[in-house]
C-alpha positions as CSV (number, residue, x, y, z in Angstrom):
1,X,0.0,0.0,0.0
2,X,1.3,3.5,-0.8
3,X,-0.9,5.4,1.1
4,X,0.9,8.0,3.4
5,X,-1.8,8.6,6.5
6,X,-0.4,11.8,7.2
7,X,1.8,14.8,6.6
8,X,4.7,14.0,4.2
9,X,5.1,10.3,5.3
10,X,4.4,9.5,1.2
11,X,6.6,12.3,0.2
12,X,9.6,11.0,1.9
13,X,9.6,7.8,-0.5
14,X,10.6,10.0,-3.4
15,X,13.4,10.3,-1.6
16,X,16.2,10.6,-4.8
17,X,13.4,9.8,-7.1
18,X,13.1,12.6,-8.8
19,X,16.6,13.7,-9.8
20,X,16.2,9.4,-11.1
21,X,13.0,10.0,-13.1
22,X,15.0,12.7,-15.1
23,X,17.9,10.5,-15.0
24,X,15.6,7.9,-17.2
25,X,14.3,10.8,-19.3
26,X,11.3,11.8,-17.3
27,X,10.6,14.8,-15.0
28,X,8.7,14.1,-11.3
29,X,5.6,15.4,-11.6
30,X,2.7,15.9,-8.6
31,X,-0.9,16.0,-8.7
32,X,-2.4,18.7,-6.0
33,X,-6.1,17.0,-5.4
34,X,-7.7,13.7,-5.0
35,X,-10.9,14.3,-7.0
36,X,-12.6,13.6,-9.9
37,X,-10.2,15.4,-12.2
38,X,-7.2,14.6,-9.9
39,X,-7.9,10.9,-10.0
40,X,-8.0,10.8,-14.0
41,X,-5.1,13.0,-14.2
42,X,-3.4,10.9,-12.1
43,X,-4.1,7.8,-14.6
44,X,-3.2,9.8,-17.7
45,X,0.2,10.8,-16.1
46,X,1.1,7.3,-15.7
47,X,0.9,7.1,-19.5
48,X,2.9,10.0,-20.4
49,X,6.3,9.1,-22.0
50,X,8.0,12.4,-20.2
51,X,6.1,12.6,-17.2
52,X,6.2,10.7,-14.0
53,X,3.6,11.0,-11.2
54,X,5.6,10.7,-8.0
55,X,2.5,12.0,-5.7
56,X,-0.8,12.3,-5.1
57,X,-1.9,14.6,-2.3
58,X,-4.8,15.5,-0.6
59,X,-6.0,17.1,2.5
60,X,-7.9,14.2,3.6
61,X,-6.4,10.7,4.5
62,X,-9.9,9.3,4.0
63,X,-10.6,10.8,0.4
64,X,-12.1,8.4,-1.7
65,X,-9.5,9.4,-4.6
66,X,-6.5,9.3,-2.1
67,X,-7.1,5.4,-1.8
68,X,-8.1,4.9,-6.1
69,X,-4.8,6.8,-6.5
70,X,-2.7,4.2,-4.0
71,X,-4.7,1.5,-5.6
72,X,-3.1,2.6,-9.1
73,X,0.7,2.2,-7.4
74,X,1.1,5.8,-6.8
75,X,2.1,7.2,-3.6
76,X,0.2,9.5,-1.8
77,X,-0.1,11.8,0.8
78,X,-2.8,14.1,2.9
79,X,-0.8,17.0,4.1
80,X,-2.0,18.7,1.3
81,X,0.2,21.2,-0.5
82,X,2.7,21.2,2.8
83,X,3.6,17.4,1.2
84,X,4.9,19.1,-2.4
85,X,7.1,21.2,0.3
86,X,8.3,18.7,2.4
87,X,9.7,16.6,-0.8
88,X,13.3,15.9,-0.6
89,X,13.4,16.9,-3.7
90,X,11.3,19.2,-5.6
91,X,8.7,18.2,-8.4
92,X,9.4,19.8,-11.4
93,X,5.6,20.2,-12.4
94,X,2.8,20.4,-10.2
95,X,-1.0,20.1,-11.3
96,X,-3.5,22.1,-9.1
97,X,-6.7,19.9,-9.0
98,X,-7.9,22.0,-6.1
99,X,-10.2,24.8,-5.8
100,X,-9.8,28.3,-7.7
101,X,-9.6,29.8,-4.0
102,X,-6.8,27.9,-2.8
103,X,-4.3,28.3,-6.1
104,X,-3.4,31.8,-5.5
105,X,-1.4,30.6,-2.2
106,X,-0.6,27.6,-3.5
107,X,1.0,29.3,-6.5
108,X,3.0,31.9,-4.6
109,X,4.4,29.5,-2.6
110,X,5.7,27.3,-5.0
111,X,7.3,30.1,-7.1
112,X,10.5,30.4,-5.1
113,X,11.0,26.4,-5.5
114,X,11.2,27.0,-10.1
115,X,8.1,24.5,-10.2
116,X,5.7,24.5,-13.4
117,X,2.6,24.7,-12.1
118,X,-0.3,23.5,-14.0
119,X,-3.6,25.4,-12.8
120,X,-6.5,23.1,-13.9
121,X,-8.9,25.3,-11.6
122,X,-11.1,28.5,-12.7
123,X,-8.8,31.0,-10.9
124,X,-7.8,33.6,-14.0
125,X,-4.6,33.7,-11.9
126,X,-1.8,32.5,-14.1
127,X,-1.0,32.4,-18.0
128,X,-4.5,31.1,-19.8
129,X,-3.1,28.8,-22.3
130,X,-4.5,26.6,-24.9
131,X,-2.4,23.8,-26.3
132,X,-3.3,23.9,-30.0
133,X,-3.5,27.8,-29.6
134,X,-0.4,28.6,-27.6
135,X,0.7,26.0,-26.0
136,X,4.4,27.3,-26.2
137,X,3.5,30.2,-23.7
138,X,4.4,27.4,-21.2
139,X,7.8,27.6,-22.0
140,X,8.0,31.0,-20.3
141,X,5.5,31.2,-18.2
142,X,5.5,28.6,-15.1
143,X,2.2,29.4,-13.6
144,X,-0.4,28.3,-16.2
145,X,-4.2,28.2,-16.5
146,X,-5.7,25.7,-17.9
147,X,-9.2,27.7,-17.8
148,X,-11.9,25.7,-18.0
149,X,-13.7,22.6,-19.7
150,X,-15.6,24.5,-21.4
151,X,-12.6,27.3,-22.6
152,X,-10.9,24.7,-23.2
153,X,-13.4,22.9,-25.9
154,X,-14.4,25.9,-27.4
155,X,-11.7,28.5,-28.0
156,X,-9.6,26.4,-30.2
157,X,-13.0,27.1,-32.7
158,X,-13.8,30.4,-31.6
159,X,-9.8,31.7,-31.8
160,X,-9.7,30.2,-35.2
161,X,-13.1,31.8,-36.4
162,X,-12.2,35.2,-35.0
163,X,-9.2,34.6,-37.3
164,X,-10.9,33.9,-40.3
165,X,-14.0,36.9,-39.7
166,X,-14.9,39.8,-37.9
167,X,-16.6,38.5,-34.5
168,X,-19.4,40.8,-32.6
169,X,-20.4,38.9,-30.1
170,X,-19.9,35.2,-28.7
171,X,-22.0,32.7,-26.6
172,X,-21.2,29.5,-24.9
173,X,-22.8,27.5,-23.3
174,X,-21.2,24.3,-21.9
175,X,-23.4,21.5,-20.5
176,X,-21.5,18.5,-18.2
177,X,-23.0,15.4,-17.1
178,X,-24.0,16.1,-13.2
179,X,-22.4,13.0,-12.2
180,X,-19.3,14.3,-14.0
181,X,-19.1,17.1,-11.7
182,X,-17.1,17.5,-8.8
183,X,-17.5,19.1,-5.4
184,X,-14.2,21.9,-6.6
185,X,-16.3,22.2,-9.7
186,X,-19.5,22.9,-8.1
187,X,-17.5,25.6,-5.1
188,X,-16.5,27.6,-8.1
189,X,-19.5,28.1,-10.6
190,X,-18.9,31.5,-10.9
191,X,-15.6,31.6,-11.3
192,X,-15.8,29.2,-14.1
193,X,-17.7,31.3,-15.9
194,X,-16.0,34.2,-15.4
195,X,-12.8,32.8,-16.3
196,X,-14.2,31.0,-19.2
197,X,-15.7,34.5,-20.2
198,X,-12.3,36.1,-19.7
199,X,-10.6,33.5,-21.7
200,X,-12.5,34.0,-24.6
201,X,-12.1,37.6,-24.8
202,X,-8.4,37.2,-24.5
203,X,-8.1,34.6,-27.1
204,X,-10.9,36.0,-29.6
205,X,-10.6,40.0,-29.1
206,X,-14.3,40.0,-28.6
207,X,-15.6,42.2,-26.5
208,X,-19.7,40.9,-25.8
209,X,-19.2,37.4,-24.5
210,X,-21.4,35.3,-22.5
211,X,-20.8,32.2,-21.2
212,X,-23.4,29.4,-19.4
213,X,-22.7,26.5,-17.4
214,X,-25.3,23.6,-17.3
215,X,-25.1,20.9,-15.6
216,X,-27.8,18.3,-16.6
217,X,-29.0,15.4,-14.5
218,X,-30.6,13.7,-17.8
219,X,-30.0,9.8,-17.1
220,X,-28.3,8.5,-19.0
221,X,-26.1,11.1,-18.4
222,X,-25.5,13.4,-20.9
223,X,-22.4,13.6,-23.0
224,X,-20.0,16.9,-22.5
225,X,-20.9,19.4,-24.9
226,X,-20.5,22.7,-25.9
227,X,-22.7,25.0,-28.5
228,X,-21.0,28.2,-29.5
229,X,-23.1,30.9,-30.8
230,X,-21.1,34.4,-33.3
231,X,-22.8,37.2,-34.3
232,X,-20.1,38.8,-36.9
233,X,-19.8,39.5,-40.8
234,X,-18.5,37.8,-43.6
235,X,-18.9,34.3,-42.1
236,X,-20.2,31.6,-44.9
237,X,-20.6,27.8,-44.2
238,X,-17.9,27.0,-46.3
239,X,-15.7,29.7,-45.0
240,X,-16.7,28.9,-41.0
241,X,-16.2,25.0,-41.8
242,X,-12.9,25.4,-43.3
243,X,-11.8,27.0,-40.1
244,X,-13.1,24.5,-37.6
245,X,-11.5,21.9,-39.5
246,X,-8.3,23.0,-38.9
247,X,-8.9,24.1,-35.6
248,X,-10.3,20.4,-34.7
249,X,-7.7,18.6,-36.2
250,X,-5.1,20.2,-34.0
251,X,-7.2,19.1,-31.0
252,X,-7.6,15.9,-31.5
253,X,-4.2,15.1,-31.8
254,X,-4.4,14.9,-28.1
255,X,-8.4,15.0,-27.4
256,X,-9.3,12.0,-29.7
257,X,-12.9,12.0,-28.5
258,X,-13.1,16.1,-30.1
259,X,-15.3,16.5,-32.7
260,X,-18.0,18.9,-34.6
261,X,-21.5,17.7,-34.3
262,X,-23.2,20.3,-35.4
263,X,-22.4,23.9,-37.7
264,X,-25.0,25.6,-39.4
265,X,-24.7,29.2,-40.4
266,X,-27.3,31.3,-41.5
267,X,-26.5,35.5,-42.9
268,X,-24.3,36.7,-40.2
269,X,-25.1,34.0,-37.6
270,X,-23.2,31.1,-37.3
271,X,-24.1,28.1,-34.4
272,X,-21.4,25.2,-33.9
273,X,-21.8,22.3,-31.2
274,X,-18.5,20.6,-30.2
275,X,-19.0,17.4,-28.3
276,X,-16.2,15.7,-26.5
277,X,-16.1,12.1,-25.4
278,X,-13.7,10.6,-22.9
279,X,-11.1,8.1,-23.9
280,X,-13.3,5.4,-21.2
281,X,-10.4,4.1,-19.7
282,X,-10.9,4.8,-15.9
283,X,-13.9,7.9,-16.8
284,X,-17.1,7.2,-18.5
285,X,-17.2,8.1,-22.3
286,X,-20.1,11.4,-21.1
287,X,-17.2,12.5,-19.0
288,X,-15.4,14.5,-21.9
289,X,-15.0,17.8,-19.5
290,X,-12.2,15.6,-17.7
291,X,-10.8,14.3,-20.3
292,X,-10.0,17.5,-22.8
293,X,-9.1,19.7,-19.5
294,X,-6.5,16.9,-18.5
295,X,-5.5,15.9,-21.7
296,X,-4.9,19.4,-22.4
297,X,-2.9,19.6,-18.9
298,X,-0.7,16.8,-20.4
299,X,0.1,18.4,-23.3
300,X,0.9,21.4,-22.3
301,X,3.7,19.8,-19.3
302,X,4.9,17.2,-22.1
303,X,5.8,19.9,-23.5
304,X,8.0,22.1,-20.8
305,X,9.2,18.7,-20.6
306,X,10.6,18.8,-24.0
307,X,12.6,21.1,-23.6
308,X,13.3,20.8,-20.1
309,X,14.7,17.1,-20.6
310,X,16.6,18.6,-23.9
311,X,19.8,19.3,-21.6
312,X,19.8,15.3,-20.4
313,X,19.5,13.7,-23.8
314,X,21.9,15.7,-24.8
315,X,24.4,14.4,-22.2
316,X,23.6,10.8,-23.4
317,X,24.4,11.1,-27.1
C-alpha cells in the first residue's frame, strides 16, 4: 500500500526519485487534489512518455481518490500542499486539481522552489493557455491556467473563427454530465464562468461574450458538450467549416474524443456544437469535460518537458 496517512510520510519515499525520473528521461511530476479530475489525471500521467507522477496529495487521508490513487501504485499523501514542500526533492511540475480559492497561495508558494505549475482550476490567476492555440507560452511562463472545460473545448473554434472573420459577439454554453461534476467544480460556478468569459475575450478580441454552465442530471447522463453561438460578418458555411476543421484537427491530436456535431450558419449567424467524449479508460465516455481539461494539462507539461529534458539527452548522445 502506498498510502501516506499523514503529513509528508508519502513524500519522503521520493526520496532521490526525482533527480532518477529525469535521469531515465522523465521529470517528477505531482498532482495537488484527490478528485474527480485529480484521480483521471493521475491515470493519464502514468501514461505520459515524459512525465512521471511521483504523488498524489490531498487534505484528507480518507478521500475516496487518495485510496483509487494508491490503488493505481502511486504514492500518496494528505498534508496537502505542505507534502509538495516537504519533498526531498522538488517536483518539477505540479498540477492544481484543487479549488480556484486555494491556487493563489498555493501558487505563490511554489514560485520560489522554479516548479511549473499547472492550474486546472477556474482562478484567472496565471497564463491562460490553450495547447493547440499557444501551447508554447508554457515555455516562459511557469504558472499556467488551464481555464476551463468549457474554454478549453471551445476556444480552439472560436480563436480560429475570430481569425478567419470579424466577430461581434460570442456565446457559450457548456453542458457536463451532473455526475461528471465534482464538489471543486460545483465551489466555483462563478468563477468558471468568469474565467471561461475572460478567456475567450483574450483569445478571440471580442468584446460581448457570455458564457453558461449547465449541468444536466438527464440519465443516461448526458455527454459533455459545448454550442457556441457568433454574431459577426463575412462568415459563410464553407468559409466557417474550413476554419473549424483546422482548428479540430489540431485538438484531436491529443483529445481523440473532439469533434464537430453540429455547424449551421445562416446571414451573419453562425451556431457550432462541439461534443467531446472521454477516452473510457478509468472515466465514463459522457465525462469528456475531464478528459479534454486533463489531456490538455498533459500536453501542455509534455511539453516544458521537451525542452526541459533537452539538456539530459543531450548528455547521453
Amino acid at each position: 500500500m502506498n498510502s501516506a496517512a499523514a503529513g509528508s510520510t508519502g513524500a519522503d519515499r521520493n526520496r532521490g526519485g526525482n533527480a532518477a525520473m529525469e535521469r531515465s528521461g522523465r521529470l517528477s511530476a505531482a498532482v495537488l487534489g484527490a478528485g474527480l479530475i485529480g484521480v483521471d489525471l493521475a491515470a493519464k500521467i502514468m501514461r505520459s512518455r515524459s512525465l512521471e507522477c511521483g504523488l498524489v496529495v490531498a487534505r484528507d487521508g480518507e478521500t475516496p481518490g487518495l485510496r483509487q490513487a494508491a490503488d493505481l501504485g502511486l504514492t500518496t499523501a494528505s498534508g496537502g500542499l505542505q507534502s509538495l514542500l516537504d519533498a526531498p526533492e522538488p517536483f518539477r511540475v505540479v498540477f492544481d486539481a484543487t479549488n480556484a480559492m486555494a491556487h493563489a497561495e498555493h501558487a505563490e508558494r511554489l514560485r520560489p522552489i522554479g516548479t511549473l505549475l499547472v492550474d486546472l482550476t477556474p482562478s484567472n490567476y496565471g497564463r491562460m493557455v490553450v495547447p493547440s492555440v499557444n501551447g508554447t507560452d508554457v515555455l516562459t511562463h511557469h504558472d499556467v491556467s488551464m481555464i476551463s472545460c468549457g474554454g478549453q473545448a471551445s476556444i480552439p473554434i472560436l480563436h480560429a473563427l475570430s481569425q478567419a472573420h470579424r466577430i461581434d459577439y460570442v456565446e457559450v454554453v457548456t453542458t457536463a454530465a451532473s455526475v461528471s461534476v465534482g464538489k471543486s467544480t460545483r465551489m466555483n460556478l462563478d468563477e468558471y464562468v468568469e474565467t471561461t468569459q475572460a478567456a475567450v475575450r483574450n483569445f478571440t478580441g471580442v468584446k460581448d461574450v457570455k458564457a453558461i454552465l449547465n449541468i444536466s442530471p438527464a440519465r443516461p447522463p448526458a455527454t459533455f458538450r459545448v454550442a457556441m453561438t457568433l454574431l459577426g460578418e463575412g462568415m459563410t458555411a464553407d468559409s466557417v467549416r474550413a476554419a473549424i476543421a483546422v482548428a479540430e484537427e489540431r485538438v484531436r491530436v491529443f483529445v481523440a474524443g473532439y469533434r464537430t456535431t453540429v455547424c449551421v450558419v445562416s446571414e451573419d449567424r453562425a451556431f457550432v456544437v462541439v461534443e467531446v467524449t472521454s477516452s473510457g479508460d478509468r472515466i465514463p465516455l459522457y465525462a469528456g469535460n475531464l478528459d479534454i481539461i486533463n489531456s490538455a494539462a498533459i500536453r501542455v507539461a509534455e511539453q516544458y518537458a521537451a525542452t526541459a529534458l533537452e539538456p539530459i539527452s543531450a548528455g547521453k548522445s
